[in-house]
N, C-alpha and C positions, 0 to 999 in steps of 0.2 A: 353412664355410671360416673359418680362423683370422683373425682381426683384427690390421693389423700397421702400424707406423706407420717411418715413414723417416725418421732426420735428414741432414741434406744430406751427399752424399760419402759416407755409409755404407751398408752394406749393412738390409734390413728387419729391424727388431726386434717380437717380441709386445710388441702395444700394451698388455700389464698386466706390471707390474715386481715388484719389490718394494723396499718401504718400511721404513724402521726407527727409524722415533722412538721414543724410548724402549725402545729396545734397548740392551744396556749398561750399565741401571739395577739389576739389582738379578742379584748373581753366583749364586743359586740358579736362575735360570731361562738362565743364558747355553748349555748344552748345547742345551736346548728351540731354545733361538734359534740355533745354528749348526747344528741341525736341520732347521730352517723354512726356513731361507736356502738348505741344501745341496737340501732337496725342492725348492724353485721353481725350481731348476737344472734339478733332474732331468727337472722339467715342459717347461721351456723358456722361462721366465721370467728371462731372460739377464741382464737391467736390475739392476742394487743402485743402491739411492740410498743414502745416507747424508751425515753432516755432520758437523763438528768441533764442532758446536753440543752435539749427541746425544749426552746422558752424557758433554760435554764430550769425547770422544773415546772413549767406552767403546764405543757403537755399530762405529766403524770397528774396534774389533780385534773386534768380534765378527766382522763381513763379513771383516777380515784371517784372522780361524780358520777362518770358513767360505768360502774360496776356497783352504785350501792344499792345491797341487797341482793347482788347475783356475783358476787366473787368466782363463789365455786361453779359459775358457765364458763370462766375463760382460764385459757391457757396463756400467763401474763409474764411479759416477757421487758425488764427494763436493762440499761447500759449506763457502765461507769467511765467515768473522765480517764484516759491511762495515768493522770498523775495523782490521782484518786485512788490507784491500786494497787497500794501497798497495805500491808496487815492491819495495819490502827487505823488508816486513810478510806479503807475499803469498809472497814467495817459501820464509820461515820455514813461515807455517801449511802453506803445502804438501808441503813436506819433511816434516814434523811428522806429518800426514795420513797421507803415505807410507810412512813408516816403522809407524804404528797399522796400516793396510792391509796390510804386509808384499808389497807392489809399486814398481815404481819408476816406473810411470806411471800416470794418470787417464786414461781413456775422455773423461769430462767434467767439468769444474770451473765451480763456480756462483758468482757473488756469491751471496748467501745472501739479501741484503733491501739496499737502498739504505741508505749510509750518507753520514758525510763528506767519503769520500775522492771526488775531480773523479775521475768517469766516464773521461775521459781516463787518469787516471794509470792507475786499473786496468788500462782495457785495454792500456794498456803493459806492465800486471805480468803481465796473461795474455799478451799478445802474443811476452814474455821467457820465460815458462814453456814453451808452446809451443816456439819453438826450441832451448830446452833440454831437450825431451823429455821432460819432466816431465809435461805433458797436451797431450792429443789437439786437444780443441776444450774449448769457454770459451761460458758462458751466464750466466741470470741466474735469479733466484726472488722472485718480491713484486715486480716491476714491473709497475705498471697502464699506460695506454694512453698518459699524455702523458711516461712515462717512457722507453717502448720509441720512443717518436717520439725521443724525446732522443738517444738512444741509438744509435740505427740512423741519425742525422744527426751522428754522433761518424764522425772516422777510423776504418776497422776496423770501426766498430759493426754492419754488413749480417754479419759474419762470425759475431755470435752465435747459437747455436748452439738454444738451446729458450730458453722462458720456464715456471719452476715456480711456479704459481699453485693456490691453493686452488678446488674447484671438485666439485660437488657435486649436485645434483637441490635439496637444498632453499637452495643457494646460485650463483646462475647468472648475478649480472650482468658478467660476461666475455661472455657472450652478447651484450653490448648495440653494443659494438666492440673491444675488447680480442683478442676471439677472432678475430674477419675480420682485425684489422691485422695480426696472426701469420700468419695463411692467407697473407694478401697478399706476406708477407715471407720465405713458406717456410720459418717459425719455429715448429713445435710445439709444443704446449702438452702440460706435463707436471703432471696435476692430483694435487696430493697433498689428501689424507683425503678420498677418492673416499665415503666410506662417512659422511662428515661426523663430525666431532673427537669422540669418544666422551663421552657425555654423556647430558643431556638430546636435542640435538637429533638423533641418533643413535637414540635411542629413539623418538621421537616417530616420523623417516622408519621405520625397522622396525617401526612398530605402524600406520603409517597403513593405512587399510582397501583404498585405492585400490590401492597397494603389493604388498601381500596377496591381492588379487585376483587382479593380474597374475603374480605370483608362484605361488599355486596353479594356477590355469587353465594356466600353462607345466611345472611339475614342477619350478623352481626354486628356491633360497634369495633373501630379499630382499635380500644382497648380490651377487649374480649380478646379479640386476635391475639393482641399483645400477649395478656397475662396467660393464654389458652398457650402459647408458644413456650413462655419460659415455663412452665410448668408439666411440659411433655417428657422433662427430662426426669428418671429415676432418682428421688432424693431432691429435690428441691424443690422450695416452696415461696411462692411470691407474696409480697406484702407490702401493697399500694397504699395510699391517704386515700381515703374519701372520707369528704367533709359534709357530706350529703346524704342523705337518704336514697336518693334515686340509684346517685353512683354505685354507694354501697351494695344494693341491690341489683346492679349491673356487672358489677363483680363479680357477685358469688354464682350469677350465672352460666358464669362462664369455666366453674368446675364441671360443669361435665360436656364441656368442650374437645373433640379430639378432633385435630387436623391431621389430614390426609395426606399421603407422600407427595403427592404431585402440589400440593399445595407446601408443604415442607420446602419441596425444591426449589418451586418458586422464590419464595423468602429468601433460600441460601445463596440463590444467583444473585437476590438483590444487592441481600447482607450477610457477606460470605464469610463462615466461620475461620477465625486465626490459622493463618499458618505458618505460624513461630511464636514464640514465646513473647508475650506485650505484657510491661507492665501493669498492676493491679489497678482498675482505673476506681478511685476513691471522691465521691463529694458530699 
């Protein structure tokens, strides 16, 4: 059965999206990439995340080329600069957005990371976008636990909408409460670099033996694994890059993925969940 996660008042989405950092960087792979994007449709991988952050806006005309003509398949999701979201500031990056996107409204709009502007004022500038039709619903990204307390004790603030956090197998302290107080608040959690930030550490989860194990014994890729793991949890939904067709396709496979406790365990012996309070780990 497909794995699928709900944000409030909407209809179910598949709990794996797609991602696109660092999309929009470099104009010899931008086909590839409005390639990648058009397959996760096809799959049914509805969700596009992106941000004005990403190629500084180069990411969103990619999702703007690969959406023309099918807008209304995807559930489109972009992120403001925190120094961008204030009332007049908020309202610029968004139009700005809009027009990269080649849409006239957002599914979801993010603070992108806590900044200077008073919580308050933002959600006044979402709260103004919003009745202006501009976006749907309003959330947040890199808020850890005494921030979304803050937050959700603001006017307004019960109304946000996900929190996008980093979140990972070999990075888990969300686990610790961060993740129950989103449960609690029927706030989702939307984990970006499900597959951990390409790298060293990246390598290291794809070469561990435990991993590999689990992996051959099922007939799966150890990204399968990966994203099938972060996504066992109620309320959270993963949202990897692929820049690829095949990947793409590799992905959505892996919704209807369900690992077994004895395979669970394994994992936690490897990559044993917090046991104390670690801060929000952001990149």
């Amino acid at each position: 059965m497909m794995k699928t996660i709900q944000f409030r008042g909407e209809p179910a989405l598949p709990a794996i999206g797609q991602g696109t950092w660092y999309m929009g960087e470099t104009p010899a792979l931008r086909n590839d990439e409005v390639r990648a994007l058009q397959a996760g449709l096809d799959a049914g991988l509805r969700l596009i995340d992106t941000a004005e952050m990403y190629a500084e806006g180069g990411a969103e005309e990619v999702v703007g080329e690969a959406l023309r003509g099918r807008r209304d398949q995807a559930f489109l999701v972009s992120k403001v600069y925190p120094w961008n979201a204030g009332e007049v500031d908020a309202a610029e990056a968004c139009e700005r957005s809009l027009r990269r996107l080649r849409t006239d409204y957002l599914d979801l709009y993010l603070l992108h990371w806590r900044g200077n502007v008073p919580l308050e004022e933002t959600l006044r500038a979402m709260e103004s976008l919003q009745q202006q039709g501009k976006i749907r619903h309003w959330g947040v990204s890199n808020f850890d636990s005494e921030d979304m307390q803050e937050l959700w004790g603001e006017r307004g603030g019960v109304n946000c909408l996900t929190n996008q956090v980093l979140y990972h197998l070999a990075s888990r302290g969300i686990e610790y409460d961060l993740l129950h107080a989103c449960q609690q608040h029927d706030t989702p959690i939307m984990a970006y670099c499900p597959l951990a930030q390409a790298g060293r550490l990246r390598q290291a989860l794809f070469d561990d033996p435990h991993l590999q194990q689990v992996a051959q014994q099922r007939g799966i890729s150890i990204a399968q694994l990966l994203l099938s793991w972060v996504i066992r949890q109620p309320g959270v939904m993963a949202i990897p890059k692929a820049s690829s067709v095949a990947h793409v396709q590799e992905n959505a496979a892996a919704l209807t993925l369900t690992l077994e406790a004895e395979e669970l365990a394994l994992l936690d012996r490897a990559f044993p969940p917090p046991p104390h309070k670690l801060a929000l780990d952001v990149v």
